[in-house]
mmCIF file of the N, C-alpha and C atoms, coordinates in Angstrom:
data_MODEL
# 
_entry.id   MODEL 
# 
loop_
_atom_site.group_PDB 
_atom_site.id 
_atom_site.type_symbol 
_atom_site.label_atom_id 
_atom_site.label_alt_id 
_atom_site.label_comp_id 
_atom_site.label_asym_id 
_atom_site.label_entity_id 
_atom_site.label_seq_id 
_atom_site.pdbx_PDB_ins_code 
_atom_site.Cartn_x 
_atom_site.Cartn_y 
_atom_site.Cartn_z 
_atom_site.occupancy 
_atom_site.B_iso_or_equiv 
_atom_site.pdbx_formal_charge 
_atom_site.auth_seq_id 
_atom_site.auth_comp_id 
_atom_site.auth_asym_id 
_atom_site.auth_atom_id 
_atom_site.pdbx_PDB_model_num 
ATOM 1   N N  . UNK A 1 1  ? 144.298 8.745   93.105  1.00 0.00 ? 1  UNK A N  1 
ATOM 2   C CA . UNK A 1 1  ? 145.020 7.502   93.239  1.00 0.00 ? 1  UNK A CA 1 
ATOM 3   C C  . UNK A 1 1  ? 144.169 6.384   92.646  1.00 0.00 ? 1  UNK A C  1 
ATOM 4   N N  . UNK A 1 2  ? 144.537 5.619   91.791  1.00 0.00 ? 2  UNK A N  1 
ATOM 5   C CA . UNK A 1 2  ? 144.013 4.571   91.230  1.00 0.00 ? 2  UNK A CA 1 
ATOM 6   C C  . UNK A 1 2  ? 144.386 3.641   92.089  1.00 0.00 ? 2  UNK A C  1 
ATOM 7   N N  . UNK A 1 3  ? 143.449 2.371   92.385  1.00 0.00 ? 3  UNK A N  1 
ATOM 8   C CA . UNK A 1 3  ? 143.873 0.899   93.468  1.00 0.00 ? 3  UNK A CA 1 
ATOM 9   C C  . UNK A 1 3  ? 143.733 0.153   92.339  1.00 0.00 ? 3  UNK A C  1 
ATOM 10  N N  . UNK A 1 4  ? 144.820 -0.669  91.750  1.00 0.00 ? 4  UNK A N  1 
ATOM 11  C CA . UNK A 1 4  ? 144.370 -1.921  91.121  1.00 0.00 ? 4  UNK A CA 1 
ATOM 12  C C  . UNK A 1 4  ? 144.151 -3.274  92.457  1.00 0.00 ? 4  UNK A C  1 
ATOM 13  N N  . UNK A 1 5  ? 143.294 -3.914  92.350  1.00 0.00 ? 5  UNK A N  1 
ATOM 14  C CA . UNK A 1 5  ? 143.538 -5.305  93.293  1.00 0.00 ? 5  UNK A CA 1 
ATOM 15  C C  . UNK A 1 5  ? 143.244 -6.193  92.384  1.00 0.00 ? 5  UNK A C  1 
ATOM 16  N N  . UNK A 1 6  ? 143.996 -6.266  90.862  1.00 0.00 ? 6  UNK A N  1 
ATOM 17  C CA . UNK A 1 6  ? 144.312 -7.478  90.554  1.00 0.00 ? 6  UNK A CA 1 
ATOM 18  C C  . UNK A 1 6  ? 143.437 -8.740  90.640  1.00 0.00 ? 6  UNK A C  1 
ATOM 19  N N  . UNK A 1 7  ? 144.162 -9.793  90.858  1.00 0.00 ? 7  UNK A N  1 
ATOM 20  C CA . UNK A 1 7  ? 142.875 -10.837 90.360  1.00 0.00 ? 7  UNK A CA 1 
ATOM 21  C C  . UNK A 1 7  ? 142.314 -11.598 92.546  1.00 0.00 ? 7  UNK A C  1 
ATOM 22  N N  . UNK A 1 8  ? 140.977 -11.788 92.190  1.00 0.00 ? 8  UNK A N  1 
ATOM 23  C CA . UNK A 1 8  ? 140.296 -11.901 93.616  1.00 0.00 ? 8  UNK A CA 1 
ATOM 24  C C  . UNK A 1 8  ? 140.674 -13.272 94.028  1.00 0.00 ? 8  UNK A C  1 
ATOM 25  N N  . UNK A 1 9  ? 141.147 -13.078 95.432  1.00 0.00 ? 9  UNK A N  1 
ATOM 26  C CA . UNK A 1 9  ? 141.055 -14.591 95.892  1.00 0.00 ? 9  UNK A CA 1 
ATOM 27  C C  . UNK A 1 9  ? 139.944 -14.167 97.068  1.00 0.00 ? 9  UNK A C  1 
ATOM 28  N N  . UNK A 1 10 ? 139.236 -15.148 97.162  1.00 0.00 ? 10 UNK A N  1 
ATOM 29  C CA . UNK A 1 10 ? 137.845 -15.294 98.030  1.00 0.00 ? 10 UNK A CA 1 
ATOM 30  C C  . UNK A 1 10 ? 138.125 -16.263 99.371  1.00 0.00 ? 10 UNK A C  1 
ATOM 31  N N  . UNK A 1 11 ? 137.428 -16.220 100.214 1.00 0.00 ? 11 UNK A N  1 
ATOM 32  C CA . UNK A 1 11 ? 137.422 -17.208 101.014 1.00 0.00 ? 11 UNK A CA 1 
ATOM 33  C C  . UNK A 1 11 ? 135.846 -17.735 101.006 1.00 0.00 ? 11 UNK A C  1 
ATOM 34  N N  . UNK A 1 12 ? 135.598 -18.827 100.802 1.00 0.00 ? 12 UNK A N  1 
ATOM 35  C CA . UNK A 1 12 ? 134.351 -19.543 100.990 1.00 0.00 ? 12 UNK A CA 1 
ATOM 36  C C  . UNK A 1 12 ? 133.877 -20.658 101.879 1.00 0.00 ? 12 UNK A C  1 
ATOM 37  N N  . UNK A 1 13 ? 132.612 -19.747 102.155 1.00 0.00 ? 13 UNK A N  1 
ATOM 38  C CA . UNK A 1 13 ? 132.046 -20.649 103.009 1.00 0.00 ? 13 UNK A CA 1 
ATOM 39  C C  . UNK A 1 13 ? 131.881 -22.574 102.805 1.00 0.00 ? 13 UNK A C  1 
ATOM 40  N N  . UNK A 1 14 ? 131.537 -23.222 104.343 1.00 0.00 ? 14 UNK A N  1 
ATOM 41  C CA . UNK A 1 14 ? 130.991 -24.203 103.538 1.00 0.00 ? 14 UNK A CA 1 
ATOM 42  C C  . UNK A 1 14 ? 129.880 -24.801 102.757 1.00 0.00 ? 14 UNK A C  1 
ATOM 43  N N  . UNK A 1 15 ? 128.943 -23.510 102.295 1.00 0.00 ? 15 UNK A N  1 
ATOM 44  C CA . UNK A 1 15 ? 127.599 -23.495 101.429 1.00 0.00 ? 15 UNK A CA 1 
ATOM 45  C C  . UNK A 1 15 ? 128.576 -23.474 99.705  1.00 0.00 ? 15 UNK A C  1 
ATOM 46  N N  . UNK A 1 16 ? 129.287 -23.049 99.915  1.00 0.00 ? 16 UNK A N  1 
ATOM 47  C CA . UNK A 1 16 ? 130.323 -22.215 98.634  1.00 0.00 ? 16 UNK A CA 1 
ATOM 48  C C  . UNK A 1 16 ? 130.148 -21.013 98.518  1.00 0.00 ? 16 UNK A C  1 
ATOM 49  N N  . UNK A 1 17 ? 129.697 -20.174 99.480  1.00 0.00 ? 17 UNK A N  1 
ATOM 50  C CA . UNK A 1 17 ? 129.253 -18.639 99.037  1.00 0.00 ? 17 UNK A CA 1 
ATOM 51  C C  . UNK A 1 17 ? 130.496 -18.188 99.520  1.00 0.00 ? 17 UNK A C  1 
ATOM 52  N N  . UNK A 1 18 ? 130.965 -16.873 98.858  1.00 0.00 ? 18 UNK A N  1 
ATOM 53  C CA . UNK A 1 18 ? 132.298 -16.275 99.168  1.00 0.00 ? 18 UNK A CA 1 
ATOM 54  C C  . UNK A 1 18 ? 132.019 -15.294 99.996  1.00 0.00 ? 18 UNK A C  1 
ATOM 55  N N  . UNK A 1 19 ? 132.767 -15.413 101.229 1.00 0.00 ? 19 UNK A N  1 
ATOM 56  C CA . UNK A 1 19 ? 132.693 -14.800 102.981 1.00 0.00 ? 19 UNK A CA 1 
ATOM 57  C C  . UNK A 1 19 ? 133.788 -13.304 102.719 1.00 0.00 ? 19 UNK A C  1 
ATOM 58  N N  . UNK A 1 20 ? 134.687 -13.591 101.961 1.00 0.00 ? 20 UNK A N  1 
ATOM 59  C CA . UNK A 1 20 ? 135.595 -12.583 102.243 1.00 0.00 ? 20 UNK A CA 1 
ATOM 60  C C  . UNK A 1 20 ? 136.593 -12.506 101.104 1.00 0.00 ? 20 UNK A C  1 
ATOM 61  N N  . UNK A 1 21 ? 137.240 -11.759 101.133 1.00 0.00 ? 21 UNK A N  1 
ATOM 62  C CA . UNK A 1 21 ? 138.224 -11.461 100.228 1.00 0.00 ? 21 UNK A CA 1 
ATOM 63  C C  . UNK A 1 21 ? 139.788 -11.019 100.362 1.00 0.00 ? 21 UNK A C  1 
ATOM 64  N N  . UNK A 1 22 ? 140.771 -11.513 100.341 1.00 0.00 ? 22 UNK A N  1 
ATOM 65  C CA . UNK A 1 22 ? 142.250 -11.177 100.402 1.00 0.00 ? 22 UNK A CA 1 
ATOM 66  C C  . UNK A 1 22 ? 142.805 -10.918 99.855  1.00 0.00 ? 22 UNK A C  1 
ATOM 67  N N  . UNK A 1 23 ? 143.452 -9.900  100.234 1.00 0.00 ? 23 UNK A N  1 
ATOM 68  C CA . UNK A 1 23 ? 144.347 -8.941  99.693  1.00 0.00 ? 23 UNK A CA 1 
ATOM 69  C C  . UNK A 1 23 ? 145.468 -8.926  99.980  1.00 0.00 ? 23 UNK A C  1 
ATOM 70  N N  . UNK A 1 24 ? 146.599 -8.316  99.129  1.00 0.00 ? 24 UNK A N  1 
ATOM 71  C CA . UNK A 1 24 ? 147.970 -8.421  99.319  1.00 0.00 ? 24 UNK A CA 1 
ATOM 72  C C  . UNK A 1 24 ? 148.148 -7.282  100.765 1.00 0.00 ? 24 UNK A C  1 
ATOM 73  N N  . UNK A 1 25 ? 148.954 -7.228  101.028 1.00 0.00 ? 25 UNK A N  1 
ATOM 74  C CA . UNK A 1 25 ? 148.670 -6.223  102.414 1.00 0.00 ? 25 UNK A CA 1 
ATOM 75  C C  . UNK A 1 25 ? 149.168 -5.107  101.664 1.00 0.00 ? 25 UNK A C  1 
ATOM 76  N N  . UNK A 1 26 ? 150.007 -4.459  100.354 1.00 0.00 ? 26 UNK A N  1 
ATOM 77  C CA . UNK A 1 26 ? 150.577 -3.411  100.120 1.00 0.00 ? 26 UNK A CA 1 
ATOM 78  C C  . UNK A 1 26 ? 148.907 -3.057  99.541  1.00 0.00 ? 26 UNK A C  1 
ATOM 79  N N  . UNK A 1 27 ? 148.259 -3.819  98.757  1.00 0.00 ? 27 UNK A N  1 
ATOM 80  C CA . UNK A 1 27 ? 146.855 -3.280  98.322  1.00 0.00 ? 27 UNK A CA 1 
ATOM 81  C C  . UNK A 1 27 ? 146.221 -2.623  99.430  1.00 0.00 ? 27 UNK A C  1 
ATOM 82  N N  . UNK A 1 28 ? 145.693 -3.548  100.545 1.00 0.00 ? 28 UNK A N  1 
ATOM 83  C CA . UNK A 1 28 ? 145.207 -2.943  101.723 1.00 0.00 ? 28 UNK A CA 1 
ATOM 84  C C  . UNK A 1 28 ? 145.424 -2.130  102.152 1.00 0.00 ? 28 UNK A C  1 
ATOM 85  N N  . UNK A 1 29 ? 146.938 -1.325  102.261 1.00 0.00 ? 29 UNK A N  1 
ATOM 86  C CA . UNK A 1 29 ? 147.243 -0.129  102.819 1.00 0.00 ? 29 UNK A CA 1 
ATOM 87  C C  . UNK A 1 29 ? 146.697 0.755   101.999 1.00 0.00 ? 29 UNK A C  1 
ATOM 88  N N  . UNK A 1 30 ? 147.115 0.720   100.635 1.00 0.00 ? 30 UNK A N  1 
ATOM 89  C CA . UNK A 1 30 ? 146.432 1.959   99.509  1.00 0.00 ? 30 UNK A CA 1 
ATOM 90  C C  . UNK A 1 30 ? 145.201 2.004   99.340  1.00 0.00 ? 30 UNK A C  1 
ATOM 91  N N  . UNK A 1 31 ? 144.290 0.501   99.905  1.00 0.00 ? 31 UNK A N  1 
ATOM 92  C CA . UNK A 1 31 ? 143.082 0.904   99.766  1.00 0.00 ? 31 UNK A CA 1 
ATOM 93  C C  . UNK A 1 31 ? 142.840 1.859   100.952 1.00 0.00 ? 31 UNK A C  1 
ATOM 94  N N  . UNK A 1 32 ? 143.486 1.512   102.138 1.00 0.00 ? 32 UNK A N  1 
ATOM 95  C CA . UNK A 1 32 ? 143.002 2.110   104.023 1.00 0.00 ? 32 UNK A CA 1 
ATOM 96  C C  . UNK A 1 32 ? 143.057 3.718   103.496 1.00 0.00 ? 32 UNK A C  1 
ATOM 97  N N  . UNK A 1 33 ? 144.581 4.256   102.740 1.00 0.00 ? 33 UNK A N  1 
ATOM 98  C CA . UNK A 1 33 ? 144.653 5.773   102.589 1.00 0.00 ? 33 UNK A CA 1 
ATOM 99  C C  . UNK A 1 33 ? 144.181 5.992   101.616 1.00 0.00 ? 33 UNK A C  1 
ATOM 100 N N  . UNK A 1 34 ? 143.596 5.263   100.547 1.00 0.00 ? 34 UNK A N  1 
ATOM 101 C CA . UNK A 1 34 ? 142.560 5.631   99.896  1.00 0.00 ? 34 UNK A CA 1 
ATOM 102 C C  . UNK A 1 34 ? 141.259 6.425   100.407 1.00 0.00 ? 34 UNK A C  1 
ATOM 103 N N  . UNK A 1 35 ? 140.516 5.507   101.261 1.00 0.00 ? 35 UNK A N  1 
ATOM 104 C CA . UNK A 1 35 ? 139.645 6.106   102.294 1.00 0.00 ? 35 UNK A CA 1 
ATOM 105 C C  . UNK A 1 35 ? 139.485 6.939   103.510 1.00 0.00 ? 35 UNK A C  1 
ATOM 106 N N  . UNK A 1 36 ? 140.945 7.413   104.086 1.00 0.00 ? 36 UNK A N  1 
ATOM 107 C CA . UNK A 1 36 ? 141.559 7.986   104.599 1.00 0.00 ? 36 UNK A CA 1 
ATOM 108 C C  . UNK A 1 36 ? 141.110 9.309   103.901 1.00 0.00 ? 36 UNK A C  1 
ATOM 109 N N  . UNK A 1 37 ? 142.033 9.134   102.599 1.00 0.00 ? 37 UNK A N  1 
ATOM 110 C CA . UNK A 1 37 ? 142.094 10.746  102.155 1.00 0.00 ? 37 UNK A CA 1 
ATOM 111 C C  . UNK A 1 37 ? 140.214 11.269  101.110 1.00 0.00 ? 37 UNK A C  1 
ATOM 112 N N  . UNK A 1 38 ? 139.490 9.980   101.638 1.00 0.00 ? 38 UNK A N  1 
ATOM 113 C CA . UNK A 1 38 ? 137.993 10.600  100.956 1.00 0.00 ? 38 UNK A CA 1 
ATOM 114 C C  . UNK A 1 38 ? 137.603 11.392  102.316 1.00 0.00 ? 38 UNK A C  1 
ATOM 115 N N  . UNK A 1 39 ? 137.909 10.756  103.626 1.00 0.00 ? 39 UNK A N  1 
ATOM 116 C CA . UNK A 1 39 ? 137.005 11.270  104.834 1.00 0.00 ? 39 UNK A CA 1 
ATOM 117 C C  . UNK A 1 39 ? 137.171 12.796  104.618 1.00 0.00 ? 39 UNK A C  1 
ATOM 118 N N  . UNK A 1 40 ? 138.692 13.041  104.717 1.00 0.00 ? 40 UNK A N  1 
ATOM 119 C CA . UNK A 1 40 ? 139.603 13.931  104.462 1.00 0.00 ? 40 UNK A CA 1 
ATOM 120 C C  . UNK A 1 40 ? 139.114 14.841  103.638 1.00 0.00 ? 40 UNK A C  1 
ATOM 121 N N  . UNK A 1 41 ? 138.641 14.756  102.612 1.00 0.00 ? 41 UNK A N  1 
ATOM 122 C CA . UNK A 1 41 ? 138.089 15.375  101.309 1.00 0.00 ? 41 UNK A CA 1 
ATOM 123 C C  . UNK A 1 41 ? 136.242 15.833  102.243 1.00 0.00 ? 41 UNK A C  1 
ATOM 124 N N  . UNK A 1 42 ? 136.224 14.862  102.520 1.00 0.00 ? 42 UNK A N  1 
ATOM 125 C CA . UNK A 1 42 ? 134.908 14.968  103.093 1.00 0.00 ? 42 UNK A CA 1 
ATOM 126 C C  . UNK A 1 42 ? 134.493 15.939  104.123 1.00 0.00 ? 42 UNK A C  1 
ATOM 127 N N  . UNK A 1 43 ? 135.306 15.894  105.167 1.00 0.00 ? 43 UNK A N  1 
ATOM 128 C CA . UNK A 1 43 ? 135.356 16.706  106.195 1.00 0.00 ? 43 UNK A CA 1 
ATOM 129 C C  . UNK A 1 43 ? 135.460 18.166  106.186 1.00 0.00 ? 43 UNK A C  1 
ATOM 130 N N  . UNK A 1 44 ? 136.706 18.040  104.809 1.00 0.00 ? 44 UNK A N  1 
ATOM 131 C CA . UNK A 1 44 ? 137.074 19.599  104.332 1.00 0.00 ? 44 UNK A CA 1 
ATOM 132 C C  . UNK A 1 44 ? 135.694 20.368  104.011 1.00 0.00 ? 44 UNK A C  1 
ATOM 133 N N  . UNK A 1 45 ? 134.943 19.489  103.355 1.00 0.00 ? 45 UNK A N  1 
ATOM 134 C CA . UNK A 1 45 ? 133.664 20.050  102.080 1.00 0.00 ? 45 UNK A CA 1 
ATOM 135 C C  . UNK A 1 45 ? 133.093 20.136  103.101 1.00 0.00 ? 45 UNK A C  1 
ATOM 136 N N  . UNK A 1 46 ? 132.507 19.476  104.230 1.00 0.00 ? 46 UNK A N  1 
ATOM 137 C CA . UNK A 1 46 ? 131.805 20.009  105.320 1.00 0.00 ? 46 UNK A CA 1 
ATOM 138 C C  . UNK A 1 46 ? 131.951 21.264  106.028 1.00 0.00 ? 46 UNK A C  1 
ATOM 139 N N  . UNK A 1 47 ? 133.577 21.694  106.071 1.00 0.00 ? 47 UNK A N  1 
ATOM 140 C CA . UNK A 1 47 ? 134.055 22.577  107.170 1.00 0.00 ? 47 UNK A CA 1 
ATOM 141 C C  . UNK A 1 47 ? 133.531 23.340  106.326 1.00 0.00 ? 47 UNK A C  1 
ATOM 142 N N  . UNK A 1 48 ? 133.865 23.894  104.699 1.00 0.00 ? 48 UNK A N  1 
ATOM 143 C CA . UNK A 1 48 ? 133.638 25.012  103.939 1.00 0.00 ? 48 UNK A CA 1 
ATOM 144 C C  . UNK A 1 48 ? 131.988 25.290  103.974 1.00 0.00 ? 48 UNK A C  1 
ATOM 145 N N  . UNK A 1 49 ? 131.148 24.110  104.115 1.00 0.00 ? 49 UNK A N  1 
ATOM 146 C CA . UNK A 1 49 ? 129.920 24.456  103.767 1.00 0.00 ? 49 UNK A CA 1 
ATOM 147 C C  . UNK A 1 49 ? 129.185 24.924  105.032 1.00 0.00 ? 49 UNK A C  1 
ATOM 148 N N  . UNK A 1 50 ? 129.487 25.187  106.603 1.00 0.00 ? 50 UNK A N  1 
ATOM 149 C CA . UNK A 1 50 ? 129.184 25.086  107.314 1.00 0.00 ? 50 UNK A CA 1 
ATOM 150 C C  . UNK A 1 50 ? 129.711 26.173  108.026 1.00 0.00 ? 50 UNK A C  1 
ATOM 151 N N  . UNK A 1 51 ? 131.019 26.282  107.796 1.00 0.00 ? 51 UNK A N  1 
ATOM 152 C CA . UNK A 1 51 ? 132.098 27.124  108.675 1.00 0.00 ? 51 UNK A CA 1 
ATOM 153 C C  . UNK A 1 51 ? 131.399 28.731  107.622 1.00 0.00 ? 51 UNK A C  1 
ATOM 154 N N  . UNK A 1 52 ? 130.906 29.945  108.269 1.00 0.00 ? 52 UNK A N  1 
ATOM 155 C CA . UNK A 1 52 ? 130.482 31.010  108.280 1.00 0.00 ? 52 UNK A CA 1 
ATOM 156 C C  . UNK A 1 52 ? 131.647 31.814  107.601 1.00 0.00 ? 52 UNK A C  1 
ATOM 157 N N  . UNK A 1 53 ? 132.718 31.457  108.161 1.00 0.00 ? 53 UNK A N  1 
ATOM 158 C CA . UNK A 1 53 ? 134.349 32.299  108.534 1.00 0.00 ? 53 UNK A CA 1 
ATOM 159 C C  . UNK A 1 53 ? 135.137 31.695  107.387 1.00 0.00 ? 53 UNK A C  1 
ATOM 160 N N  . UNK A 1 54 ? 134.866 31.108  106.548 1.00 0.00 ? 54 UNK A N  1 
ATOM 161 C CA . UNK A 1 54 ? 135.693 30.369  105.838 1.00 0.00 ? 54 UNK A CA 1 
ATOM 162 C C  . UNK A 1 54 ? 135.978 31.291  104.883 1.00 0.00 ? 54 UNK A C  1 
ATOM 163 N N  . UNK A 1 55 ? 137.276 31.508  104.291 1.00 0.00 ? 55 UNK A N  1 
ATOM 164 C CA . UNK A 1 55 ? 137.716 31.759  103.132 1.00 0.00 ? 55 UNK A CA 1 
ATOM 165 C C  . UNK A 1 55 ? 138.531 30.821  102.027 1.00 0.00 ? 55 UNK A C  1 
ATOM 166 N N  . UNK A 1 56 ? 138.592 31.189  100.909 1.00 0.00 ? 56 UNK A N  1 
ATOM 167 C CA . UNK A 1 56 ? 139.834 30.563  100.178 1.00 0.00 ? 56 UNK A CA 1 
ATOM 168 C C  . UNK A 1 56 ? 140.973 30.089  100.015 1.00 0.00 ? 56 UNK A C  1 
ATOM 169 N N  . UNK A 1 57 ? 141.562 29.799  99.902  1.00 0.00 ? 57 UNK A N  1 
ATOM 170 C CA . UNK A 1 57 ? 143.204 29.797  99.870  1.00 0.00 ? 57 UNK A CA 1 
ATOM 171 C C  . UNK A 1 57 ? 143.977 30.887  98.640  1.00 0.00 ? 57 UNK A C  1 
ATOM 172 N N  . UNK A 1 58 ? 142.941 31.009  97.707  1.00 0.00 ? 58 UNK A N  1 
ATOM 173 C CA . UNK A 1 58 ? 143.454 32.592  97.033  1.00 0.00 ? 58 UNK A CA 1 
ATOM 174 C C  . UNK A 1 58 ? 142.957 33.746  97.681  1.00 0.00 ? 58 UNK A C  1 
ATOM 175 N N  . UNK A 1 59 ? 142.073 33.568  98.450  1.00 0.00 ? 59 UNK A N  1 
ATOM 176 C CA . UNK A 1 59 ? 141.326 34.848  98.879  1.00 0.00 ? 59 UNK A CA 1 
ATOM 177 C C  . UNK A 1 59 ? 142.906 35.561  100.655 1.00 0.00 ? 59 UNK A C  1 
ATOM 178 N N  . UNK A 1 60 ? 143.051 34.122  101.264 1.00 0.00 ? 60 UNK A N  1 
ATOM 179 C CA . UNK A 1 60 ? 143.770 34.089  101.883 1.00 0.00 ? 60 UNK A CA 1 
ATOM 180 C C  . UNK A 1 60 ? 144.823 34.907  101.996 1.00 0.00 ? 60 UNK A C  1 
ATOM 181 N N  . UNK A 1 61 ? 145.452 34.472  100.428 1.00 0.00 ? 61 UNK A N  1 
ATOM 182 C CA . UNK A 1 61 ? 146.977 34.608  100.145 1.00 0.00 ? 61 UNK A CA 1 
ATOM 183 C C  . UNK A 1 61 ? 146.956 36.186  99.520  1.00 0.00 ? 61 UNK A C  1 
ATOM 184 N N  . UNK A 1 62 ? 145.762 36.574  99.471  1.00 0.00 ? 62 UNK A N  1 
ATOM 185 C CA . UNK A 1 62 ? 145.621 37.953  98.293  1.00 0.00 ? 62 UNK A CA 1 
ATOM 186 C C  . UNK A 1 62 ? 144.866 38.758  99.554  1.00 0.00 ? 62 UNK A C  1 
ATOM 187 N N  . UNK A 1 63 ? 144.349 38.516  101.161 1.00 0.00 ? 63 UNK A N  1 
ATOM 188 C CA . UNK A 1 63 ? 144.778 39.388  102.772 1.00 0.00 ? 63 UNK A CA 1 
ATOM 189 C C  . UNK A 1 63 ? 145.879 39.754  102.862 1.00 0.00 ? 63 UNK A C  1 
ATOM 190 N N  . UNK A 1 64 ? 147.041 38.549  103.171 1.00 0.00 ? 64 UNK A N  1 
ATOM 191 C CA . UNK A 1 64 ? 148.368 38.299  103.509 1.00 0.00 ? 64 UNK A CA 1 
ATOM 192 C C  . UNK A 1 64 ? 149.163 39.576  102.885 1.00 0.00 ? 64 UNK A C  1 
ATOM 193 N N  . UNK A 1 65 ? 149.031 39.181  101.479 1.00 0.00 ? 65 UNK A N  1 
ATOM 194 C CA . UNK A 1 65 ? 149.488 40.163  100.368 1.00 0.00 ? 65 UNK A CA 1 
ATOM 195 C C  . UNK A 1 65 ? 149.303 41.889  100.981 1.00 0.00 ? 65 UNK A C  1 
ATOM 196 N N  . UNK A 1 66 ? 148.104 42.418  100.838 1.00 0.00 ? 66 UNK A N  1 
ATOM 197 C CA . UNK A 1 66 ? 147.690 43.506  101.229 1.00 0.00 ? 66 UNK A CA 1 
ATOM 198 C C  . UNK A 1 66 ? 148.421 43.909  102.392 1.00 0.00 ? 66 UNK A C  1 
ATOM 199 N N  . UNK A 1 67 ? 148.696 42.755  103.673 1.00 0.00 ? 67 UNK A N  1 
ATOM 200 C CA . UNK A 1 67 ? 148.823 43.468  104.824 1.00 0.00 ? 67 UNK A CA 1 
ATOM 201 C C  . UNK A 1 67 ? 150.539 43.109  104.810 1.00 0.00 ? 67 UNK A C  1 
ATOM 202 N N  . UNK A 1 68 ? 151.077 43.212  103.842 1.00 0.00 ? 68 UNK A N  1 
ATOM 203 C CA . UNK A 1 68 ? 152.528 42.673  103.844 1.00 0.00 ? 68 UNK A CA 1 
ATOM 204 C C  . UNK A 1 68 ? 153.340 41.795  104.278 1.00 0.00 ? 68 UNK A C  1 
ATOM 205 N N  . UNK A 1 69 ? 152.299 40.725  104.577 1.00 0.00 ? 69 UNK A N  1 
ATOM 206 C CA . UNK A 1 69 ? 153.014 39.535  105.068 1.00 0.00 ? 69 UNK A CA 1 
ATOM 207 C C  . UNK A 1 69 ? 153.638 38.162  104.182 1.00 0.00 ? 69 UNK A C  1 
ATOM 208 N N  . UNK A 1 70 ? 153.224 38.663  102.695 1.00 0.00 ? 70 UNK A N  1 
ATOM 209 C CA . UNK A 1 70 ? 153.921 37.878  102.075 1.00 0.00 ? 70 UNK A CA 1 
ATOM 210 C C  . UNK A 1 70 ? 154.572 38.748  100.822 1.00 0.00 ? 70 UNK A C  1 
# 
């Protein structure tokens, strides 16, 4: 998924340093499941690297196969 956010509006302090940044709220959502689906990605790569028991999803489907369940 690509996020464009377009051009920045800032909020600034009264030094002039910029505190924050606003976003359209449809941006914000695609950015939220943007990061959503990295944890997601993340978690997976953990389970595989960790989980002992893990197989494939071809390795899976080519058990299934053998024992006639698909």
């Amino acid at each position: 998924m690509r996020l464009v956010l377009g051009k920045k509006q800032l909020l600034i302090d009264e030094n002039g340093n910029p505190r924050a940044v606003v976003l359209e709220l449809s941006k914000y959502n695609k950015l939220l499941k943007l990061i959503e689906d990295l944890e997601d990605s993340l978690d997976l790569k953990h389970a595989i690297e960790t989980s002992p028991g893990f197989i494939s999803h071809e390795e899976l489907l080519g058990n299934l196969k053998k024992q006639g369940i698909l």
